[in-house]
matplotlib code that plots the C-alpha trace (Angstrom):
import matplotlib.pyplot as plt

x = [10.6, 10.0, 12.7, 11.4, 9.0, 9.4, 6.4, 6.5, 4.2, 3.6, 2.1, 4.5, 2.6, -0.5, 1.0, 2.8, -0.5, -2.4, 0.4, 1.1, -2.5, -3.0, 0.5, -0.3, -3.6, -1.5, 1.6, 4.0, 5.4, 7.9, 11.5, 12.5, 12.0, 13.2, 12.5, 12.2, 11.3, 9.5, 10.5, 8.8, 8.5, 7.1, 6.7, 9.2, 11.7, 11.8, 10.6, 9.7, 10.1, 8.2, 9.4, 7.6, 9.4, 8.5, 8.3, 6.4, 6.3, 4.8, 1.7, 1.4, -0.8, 0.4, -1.5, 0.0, -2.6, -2.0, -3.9, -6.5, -8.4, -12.2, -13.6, -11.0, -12.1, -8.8, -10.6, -8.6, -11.5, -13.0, -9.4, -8.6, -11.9, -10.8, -7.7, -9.2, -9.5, -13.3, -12.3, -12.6, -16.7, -17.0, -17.7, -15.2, -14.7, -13.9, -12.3, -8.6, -9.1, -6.6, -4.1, -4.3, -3.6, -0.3, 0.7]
y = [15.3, 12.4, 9.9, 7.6, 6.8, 4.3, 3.4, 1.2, -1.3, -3.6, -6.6, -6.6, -9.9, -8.0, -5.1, -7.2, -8.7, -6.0, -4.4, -7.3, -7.3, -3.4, -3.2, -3.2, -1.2, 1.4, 0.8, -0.6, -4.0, -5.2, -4.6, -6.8, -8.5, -10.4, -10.6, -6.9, -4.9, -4.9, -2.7, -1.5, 0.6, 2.1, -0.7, 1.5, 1.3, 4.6, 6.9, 7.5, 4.2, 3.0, 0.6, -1.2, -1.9, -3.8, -2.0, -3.7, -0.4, 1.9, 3.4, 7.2, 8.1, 8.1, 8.4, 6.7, 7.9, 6.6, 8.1, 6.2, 7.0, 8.0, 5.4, 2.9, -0.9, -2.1, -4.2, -1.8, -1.2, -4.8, -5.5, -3.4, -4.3, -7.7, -7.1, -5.3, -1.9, -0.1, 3.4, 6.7, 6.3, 3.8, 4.7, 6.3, 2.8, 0.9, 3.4, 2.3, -0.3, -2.6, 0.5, 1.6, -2.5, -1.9, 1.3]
z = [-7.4, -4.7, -4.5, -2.3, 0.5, 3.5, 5.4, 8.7, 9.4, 12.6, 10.0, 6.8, 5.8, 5.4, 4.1, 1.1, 0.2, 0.0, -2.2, -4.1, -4.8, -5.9, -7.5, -11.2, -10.9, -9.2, -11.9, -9.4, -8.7, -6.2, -6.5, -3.5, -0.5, 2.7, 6.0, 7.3, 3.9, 1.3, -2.0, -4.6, -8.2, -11.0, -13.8, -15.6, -13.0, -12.3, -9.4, -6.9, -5.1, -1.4, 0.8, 4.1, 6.8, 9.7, 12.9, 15.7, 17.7, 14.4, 15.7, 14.0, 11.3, 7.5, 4.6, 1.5, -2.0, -5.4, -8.6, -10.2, -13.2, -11.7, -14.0, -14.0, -15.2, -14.0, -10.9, -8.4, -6.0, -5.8, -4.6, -2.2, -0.4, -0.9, 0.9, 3.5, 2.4, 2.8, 1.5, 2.4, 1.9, 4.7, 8.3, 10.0, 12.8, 9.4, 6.4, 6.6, 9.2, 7.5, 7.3, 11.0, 11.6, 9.6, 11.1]

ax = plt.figure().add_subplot(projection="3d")
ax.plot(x, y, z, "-o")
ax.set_aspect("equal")
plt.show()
């Protein structure tokens, strides 16, 4: 079983927004926070946990996918574009744009 993921990102600003804003459609919300991580976990408090860590040099590739019901009404898709996400229908010079800004 996954215990944990940490993901580093060059904007954790952006990267807590965008999370803060999908967390309950993907059943997560954050544990804690400060100045160089971000933390967060299943509503039930179990695992696995992910955390963001700031890292002005991150530049490799990582894919981070959380399971959505296909015909969710939860809102999850309206926000991610919101936040910046275009999905992995858009173009490839714009699907994960915001993520590749992170990373």
């Amino acid at each position: 079983m996954l215990h944990h993921v940490d993901v580093h990102v060059r904007d954790l600003a952006a990267a807590k927004e965008l999370f803060d804003a999908l967390a309950d459609s993907i059943g997560y919300r954050r544990r804690s926070a400060d100045d160089e991580f971000i933390g967060y976990e299943p509503v039930d408090g179990g695992r696995p946990r992910f955390g963001l860590l700031r890292d002005e040099n991150a530049g490799g590739s990582m894919r981070l996918a959380f399971a959505v019901g296909r015909r969710c009404r939860c809102g999850f898709r309206p926000r991610a574009r919101r936040h910046g996400d275009r999905g992995a229908r858009a173009p490839p010079r714009i699907r994960g744009r915001l993520l590749r800004r992170l990373l």
